[in-house]
N, C-alpha and C positions, 0 to 999 in steps of 0.2 A: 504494500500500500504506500502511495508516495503525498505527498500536499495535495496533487490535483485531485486524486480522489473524494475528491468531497463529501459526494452522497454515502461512501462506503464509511466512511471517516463517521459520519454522524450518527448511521443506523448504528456502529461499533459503540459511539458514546452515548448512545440513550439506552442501550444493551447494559453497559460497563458500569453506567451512571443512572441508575432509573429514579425519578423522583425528585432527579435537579431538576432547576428551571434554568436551562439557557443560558438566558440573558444574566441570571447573576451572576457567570464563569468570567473573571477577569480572562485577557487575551494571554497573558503571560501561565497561569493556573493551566488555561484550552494550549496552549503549544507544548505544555511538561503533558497535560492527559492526551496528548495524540501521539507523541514521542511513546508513551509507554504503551500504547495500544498494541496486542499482537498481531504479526505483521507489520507492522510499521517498519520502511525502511527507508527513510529521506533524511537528507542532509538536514539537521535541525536551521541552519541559515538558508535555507530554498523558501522557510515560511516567511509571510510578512502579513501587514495589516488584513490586506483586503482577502488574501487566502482565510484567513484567520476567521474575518467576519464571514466569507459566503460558509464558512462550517460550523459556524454557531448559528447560523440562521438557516440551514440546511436541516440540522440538528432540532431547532426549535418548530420545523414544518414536521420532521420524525413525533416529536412527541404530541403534537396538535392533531394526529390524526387519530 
């Protein structure tokens, strides 16, 4: 699993994490929980903001349905 997977990334953290809400995951806290996801295998400096946001927000449509 690399950054760009996003959709795979979120369905992983509503799996890993059930019960959070999203939006309270500081960006720094969401880049250490997708580092530790298994499978994950991306350079930790390939993430940046906007990566960051479309998987918290990716993540937040997982759990909204």
């Amino acid at each position: 699993m690399k950054w760009t997977d996003v959709g795979e990334i979120a369905i992983a953290l509503a799996e890993r994490h059930p019960g959070v809400d999203p939006l309270s995951v500081r960006f720094t806290e969401l880049h250490g929980w997708v580092r530790a996801l298994p499978g994950f295998d991306d350079a930790p400096e390939r993430s940046n903001e906007k990566i960051l946001e479309a998987i918290q927000m990716s993540w937040l449509d997982e759990v909204e349905d």
